[in-house]
C-alpha positions in Angstrom: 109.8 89.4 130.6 113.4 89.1 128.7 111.3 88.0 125.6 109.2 91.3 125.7 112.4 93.7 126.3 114.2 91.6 123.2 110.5 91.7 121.6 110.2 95.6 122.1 113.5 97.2 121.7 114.6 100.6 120.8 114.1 100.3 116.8 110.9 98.3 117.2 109.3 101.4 119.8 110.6 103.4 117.0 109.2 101.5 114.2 105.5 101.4 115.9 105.7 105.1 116.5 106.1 106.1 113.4 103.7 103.5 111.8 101.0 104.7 114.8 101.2 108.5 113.4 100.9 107.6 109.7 97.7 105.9 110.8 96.4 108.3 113.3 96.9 111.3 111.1 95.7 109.3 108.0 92.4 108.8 110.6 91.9 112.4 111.2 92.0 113.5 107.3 89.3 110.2 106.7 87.2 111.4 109.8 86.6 114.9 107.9 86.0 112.7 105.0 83.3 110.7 106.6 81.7 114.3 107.5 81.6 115.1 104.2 79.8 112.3 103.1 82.7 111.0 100.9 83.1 107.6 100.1 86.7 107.2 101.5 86.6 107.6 104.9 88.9 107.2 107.8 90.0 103.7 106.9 90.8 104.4 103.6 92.8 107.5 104.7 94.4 105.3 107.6 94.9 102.4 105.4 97.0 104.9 102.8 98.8 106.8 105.6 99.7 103.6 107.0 100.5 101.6 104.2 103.2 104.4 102.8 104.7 104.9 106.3 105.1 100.7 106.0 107.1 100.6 103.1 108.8 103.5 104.2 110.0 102.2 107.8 110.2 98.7 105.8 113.3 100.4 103.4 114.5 101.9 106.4 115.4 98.6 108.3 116.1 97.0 105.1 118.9 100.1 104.3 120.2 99.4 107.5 120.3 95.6 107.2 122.1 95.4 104.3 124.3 98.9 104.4 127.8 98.5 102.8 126.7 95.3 101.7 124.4 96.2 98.2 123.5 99.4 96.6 120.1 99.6 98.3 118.3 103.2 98.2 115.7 103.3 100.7 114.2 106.2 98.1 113.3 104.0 95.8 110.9 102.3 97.7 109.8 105.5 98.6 108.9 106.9 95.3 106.8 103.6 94.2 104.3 104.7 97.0 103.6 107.0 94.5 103.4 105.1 91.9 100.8 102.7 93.6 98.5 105.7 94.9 98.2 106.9 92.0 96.3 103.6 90.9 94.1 103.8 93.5 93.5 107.3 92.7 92.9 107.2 89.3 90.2 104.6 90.2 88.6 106.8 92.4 88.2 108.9 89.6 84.8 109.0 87.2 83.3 110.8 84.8 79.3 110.7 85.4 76.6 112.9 83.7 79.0 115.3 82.3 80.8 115.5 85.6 83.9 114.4 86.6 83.4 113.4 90.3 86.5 111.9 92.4 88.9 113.9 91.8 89.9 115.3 94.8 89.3 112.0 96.9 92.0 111.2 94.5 94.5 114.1 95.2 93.7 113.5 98.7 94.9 110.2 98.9 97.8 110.9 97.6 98.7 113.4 100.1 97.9 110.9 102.8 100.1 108.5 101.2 103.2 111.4 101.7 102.0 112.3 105.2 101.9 108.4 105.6 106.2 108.4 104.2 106.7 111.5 105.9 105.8 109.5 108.9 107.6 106.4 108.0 110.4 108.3 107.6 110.1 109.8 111.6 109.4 113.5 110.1 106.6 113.6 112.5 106.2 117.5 112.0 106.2 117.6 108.9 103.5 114.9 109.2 101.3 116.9 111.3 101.8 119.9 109.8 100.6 118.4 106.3 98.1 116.8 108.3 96.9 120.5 109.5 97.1 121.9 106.3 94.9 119.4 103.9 91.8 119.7 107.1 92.3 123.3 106.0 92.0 122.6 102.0 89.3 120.1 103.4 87.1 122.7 105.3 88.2 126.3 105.2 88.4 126.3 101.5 85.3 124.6 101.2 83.4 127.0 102.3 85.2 129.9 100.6 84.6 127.8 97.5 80.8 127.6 98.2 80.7 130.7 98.6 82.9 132.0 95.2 80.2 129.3 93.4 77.1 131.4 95.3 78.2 134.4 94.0 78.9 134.0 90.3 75.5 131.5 90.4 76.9 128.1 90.1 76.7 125.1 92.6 77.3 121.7 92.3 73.9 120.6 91.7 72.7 123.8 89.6 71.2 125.3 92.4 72.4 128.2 95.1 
């Protein structure tokens, strides 16, 4: 029993909180995804939300660690999430037949990686209320784009 209380202490409740929203909220946005027959679904979205709120919470305990001891920024870390989405995006991007497909998959992503440091970082609000607003971007201007296409004739596949 002492081994689980040492185990799960204050910071490492805290640490699995904030890693559990980055992933949960990273599994709504892919579960919208998935409904749009998109190739990156929840687990991509989790595994990006997730991963950013890891290296986040990682140069948290790190900053803390080592404070007054080494001129450690936990930002830094931080802003290389970006950095490394931005790979992965830009291989999510193609150009095919004239089209250039991917692209917001890509953008996507990258917002899941800041919900994902938001997260990391505990700003669980700010989280969810990115969270909110990209399923709004995701649905509600989907159809209002459809419909914009409809009415000045143009659709993804030529057709109305």
């Amino acid at each position: 029993m002492e081994l689980l209380l040492t185990i799960f202490d204050q910071q490492t409740i805290e640490i699995i909180t904030r890693l559990l929203v980055a992933m949960l909220l990273g599994m709504i946005l892919g579960t919208e995804r998935v409904f749009a027959h998109k190739v990156a679904g929840m687990r991509t979205y989790a595994f990006v939300s997730l991963g950013a709120a890891l290296f986040v919470v990682v140069s948290w305990v790190m900053t803390e660690q080592y404070v007054g001891l080494t001129n450690f920024d936990p930002l830094r870390m931080a802003s290389q999430v970006v950095v490394g989405i931005g790979f992965l995006g830009a291989g999510m991007i193609i150009f095919r037949d004239a089209r250039l497909e991917g692209l917001t998959t890509a953008a996507s992503l990258w917002v899941a990686a800041g919900i994902g440091v938001a997260a990391g970082f505990g700003l669980f609000t700010l989280a969810a209320v990115a969270t909110i607003f990209m399923l709004f971007v995701f649905i509600g201007m989907w159809a209002i784009e459809k419909k914009i296409k409809q009415t000045v004739g143009i659709w993804d596949n030529g057709e109305l």
